[in-house]
C-alpha positions in Angstrom: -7.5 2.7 -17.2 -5.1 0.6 -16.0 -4.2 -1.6 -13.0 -6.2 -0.9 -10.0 -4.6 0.4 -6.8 -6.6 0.9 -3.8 -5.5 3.8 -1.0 -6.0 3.8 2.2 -5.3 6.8 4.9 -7.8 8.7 7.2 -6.0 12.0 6.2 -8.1 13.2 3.2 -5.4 15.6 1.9 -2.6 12.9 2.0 -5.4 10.6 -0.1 -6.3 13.0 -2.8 -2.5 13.9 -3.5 -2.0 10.4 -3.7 -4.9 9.5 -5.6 -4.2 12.4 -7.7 -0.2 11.4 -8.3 -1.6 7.3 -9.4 -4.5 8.4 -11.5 -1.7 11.2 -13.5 0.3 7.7 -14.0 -2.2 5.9 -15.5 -3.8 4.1 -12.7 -7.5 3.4 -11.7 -7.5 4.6 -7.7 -10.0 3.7 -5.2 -10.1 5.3 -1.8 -10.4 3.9 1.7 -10.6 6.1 4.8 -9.9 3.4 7.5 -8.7 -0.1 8.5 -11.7 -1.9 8.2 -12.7 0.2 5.0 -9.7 -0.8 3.8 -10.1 -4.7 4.2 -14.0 -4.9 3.1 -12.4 -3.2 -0.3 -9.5 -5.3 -0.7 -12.3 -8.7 -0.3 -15.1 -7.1 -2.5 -12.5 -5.4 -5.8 -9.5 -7.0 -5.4 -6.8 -4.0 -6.3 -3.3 -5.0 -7.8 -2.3 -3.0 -5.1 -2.9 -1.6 -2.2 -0.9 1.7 -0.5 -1.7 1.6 3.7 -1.1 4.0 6.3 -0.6 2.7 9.8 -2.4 4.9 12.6 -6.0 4.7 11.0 -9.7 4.2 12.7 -11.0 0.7 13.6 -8.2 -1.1 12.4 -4.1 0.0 11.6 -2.2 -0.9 8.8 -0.3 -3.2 10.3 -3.6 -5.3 11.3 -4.9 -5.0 7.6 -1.5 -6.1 6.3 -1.4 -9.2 8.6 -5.1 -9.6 7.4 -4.0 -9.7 3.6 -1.0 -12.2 3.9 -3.1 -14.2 6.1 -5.4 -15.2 3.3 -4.7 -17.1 0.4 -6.9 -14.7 -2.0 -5.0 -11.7 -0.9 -2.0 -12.7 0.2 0.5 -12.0 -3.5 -1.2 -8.5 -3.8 2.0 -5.6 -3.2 1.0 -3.3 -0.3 3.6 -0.9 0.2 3.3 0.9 3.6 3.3 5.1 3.4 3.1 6.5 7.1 4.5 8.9 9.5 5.7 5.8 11.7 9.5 5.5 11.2 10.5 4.6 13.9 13.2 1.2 13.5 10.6 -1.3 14.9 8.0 0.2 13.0 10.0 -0.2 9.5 11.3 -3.8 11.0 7.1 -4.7 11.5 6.4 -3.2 8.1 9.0 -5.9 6.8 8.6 -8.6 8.6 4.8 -8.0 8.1 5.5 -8.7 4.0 5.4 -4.7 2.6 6.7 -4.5 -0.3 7.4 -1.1 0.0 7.9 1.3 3.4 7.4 4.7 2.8 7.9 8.0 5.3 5.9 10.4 5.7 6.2 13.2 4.7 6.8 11.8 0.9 7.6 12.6 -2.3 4.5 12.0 -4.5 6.6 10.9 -7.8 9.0 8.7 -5.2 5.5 7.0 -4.6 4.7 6.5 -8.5 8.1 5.6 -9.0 7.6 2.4 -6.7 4.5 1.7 -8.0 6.0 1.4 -11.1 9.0 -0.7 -10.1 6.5 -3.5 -8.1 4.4 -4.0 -10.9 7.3 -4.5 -13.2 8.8 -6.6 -11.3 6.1 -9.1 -10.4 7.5 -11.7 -12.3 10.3 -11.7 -10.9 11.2 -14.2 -7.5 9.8 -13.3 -4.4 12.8 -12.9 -3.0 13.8 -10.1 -6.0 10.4 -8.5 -6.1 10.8 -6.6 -2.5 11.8 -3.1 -2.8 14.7 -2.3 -0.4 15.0 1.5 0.4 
């Protein structure tokens, strides 16, 4: 399979459609159902990527994404953000944060593929290029 992208919602019908949507695109997908699920993963597999609600168990997104970019082993892995928080501060967080990528809920599955796509080809590129603006 290819690159390794690891999931994380406590919504078990919003992960299968997502696992579903990566693995159809070529993906390997693992599956994390909270916060803190979602951190032990990250340490023990290392995914290319990593796809985060916010309002999960034990530990939000936002508290996971701090978590990644707070260590040097985790910190250049893409994490795009797909939640039901929109409001402005919560999309200013998500940036500020470092997301690559802020999705709404509810989403288009191929809009998510589609982003996937456009990180990982544009890894090489700057930092300063490589965030998705949407």
């Amino acid at each position: 399979m290819g690159k390794r992208i690891l999931a994380a919602d406590d919504e078990r019908h919003i992960l299968r459609l997502i696992q579903i949507n990566l693995e159809r695109a070529g993906y390997e997908v693992a599956l994390a159902h909270d916060g803190r699920e979602a951190l032990a993963s990250v340490n023990e597999t290392r995914p290319d990527m990593v796809v985060l609600d916010v309002m999960m168990p034990y530990m939000d997104g936002f508290e996971v994404l701090k978590a990644l970019k707070r260590e040097p082993e985790t910190r250049d892995i893409p994490v795009i953000m797909l939640t039901a928080k929109a409001s402005d501060n919560d999309v200013f967080m998500g940036w500020t944060s470092g997301v690559d990528c802020y999705l709404t809920k509810p989403f288009n599955p191929q809009e998510l593929v589609n982003f996937v796509h456009r990180i990982f080809e544009s890894q090489n590129a700057s930092d300063d290029d490589r965030r998705i603006r949407i």
